[in-house]
C-alpha positions in Angstrom: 9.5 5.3 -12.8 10.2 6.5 -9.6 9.9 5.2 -5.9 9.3 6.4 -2.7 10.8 4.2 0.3 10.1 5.3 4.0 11.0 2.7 7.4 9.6 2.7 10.6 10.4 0.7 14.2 7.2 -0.4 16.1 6.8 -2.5 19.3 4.2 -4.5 17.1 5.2 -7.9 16.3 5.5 -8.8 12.9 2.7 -10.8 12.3 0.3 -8.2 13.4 1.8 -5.7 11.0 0.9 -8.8 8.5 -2.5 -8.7 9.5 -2.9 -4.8 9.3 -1.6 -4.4 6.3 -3.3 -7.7 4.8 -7.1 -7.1 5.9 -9.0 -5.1 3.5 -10.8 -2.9 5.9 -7.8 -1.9 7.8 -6.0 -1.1 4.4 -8.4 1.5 3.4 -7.5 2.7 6.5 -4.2 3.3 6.7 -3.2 3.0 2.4 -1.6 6.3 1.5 -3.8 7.0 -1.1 -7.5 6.6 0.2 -9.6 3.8 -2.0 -12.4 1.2 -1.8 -11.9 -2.8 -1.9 -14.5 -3.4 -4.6 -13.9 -6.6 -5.2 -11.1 -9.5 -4.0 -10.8 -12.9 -4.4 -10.9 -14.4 -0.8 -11.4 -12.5 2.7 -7.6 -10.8 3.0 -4.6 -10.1 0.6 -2.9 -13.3 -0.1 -0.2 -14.6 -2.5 -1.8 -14.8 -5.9 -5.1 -13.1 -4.6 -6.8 -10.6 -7.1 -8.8 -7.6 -5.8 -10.6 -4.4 -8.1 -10.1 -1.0 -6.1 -11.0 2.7 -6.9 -10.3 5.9 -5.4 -10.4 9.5 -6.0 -7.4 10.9 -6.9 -6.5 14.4 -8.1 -10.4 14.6 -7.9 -10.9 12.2 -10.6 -12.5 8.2 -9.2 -10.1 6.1 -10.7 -9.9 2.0 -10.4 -7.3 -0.6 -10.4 -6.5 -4.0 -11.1 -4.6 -5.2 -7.8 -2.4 -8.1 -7.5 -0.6 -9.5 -4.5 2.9 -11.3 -5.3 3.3 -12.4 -1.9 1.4 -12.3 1.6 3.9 -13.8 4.0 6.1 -13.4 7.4 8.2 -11.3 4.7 6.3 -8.8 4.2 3.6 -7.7 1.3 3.7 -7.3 -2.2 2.3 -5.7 -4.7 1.1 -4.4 -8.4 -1.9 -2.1 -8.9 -2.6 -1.3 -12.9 -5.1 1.3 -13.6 -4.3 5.0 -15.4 -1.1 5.0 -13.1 0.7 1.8 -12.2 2.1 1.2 -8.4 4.4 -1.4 -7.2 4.1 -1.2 -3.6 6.6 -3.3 -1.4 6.2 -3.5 2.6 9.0 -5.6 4.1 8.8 -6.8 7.6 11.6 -7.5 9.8 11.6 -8.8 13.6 13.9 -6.5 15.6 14.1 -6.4 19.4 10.7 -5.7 21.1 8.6 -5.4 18.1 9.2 -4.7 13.8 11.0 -2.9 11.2 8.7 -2.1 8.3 10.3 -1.0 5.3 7.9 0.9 2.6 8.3 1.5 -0.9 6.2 2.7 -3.5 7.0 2.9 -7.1 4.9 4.8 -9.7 4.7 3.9 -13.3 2.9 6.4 -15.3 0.8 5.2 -18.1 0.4 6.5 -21.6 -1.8 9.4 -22.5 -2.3 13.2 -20.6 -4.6 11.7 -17.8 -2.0 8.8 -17.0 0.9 11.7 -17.1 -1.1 14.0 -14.8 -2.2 11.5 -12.4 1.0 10.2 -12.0 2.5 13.4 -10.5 -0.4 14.5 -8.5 0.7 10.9 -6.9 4.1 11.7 -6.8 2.9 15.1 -5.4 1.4 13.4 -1.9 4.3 10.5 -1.7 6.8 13.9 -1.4 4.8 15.8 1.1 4.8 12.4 3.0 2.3 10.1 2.6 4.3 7.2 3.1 5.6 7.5 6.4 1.7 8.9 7.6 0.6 5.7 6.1 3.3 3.8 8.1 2.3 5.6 11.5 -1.3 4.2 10.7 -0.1 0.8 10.1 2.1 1.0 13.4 -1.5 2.0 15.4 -3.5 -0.3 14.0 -1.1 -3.0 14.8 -0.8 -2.0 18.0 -4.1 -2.1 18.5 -4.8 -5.5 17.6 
């Protein structure tokens, strides 16, 4: 497994980083891999909430079995189980006129040539920076709200 951390500073507050990065629509926004929200229990991300997403990636649709740890003034977290396995991890931190917003990403390949493959076309956009661009969209859209 490996992970992928990136950390921005923006002069949005906290709790509107929470609510960029816990309503559905926004997140297919600013998520570093593009997707749909198919289905989710509820209206936003929240602790225990389950959601189905798919996406294309490394031009094959794929879909995943989301679960959310934990929605709260902490941050958001994370598991998505599909061919490739993520545990995402955004932790928010108050700082003087705004938020710290640590990112990480963790990919767990899954068995089989597909799983293999998909996993390091993953791990080939996290390197070339999707993480941080993600973070500059979650920054935006926070400011924005």
């Amino acid at each position: 497994m490996r992970t992928w951390t990136a950390t921005t500073t923006t002069a949005a507050r906290p709790e509107d980083v929470l609510d960029v990065l816990t309503d559905p629509d926004a997140c297919a926004r600013w998520a570093p891999l593009p997707f749909d929200v198919e289905e989710l229990d509820g209206s936003r991300l929240a602790t225990g909430s389950r959601a189905r997403v798919s996406g294309s990636l490394a031009g094959k649709r794929v879909g995943f079995d989301l679960e959310v740890h934990e929605a709260s003034d902490r941050g958001l977290t994370l598991a998505a189980n599909g061919p490739v396995g993520f545990d995402v991890a955004y932790e928010l931190a108050e700082v003087a006129g705004g938020s710290e917003v640590r990112a990480s990403v963790s990919v767990r390949p899954s068995g089989g040539f597909a799983g293999r493959l998909l996993a390091q076309a993953t791990a080939a956009l996290l390197s070339a920076g999707a993480l941080e661009a993600a973070l500059s969209r979650v920054s935006r859209e926070a400011l924005a709200s």
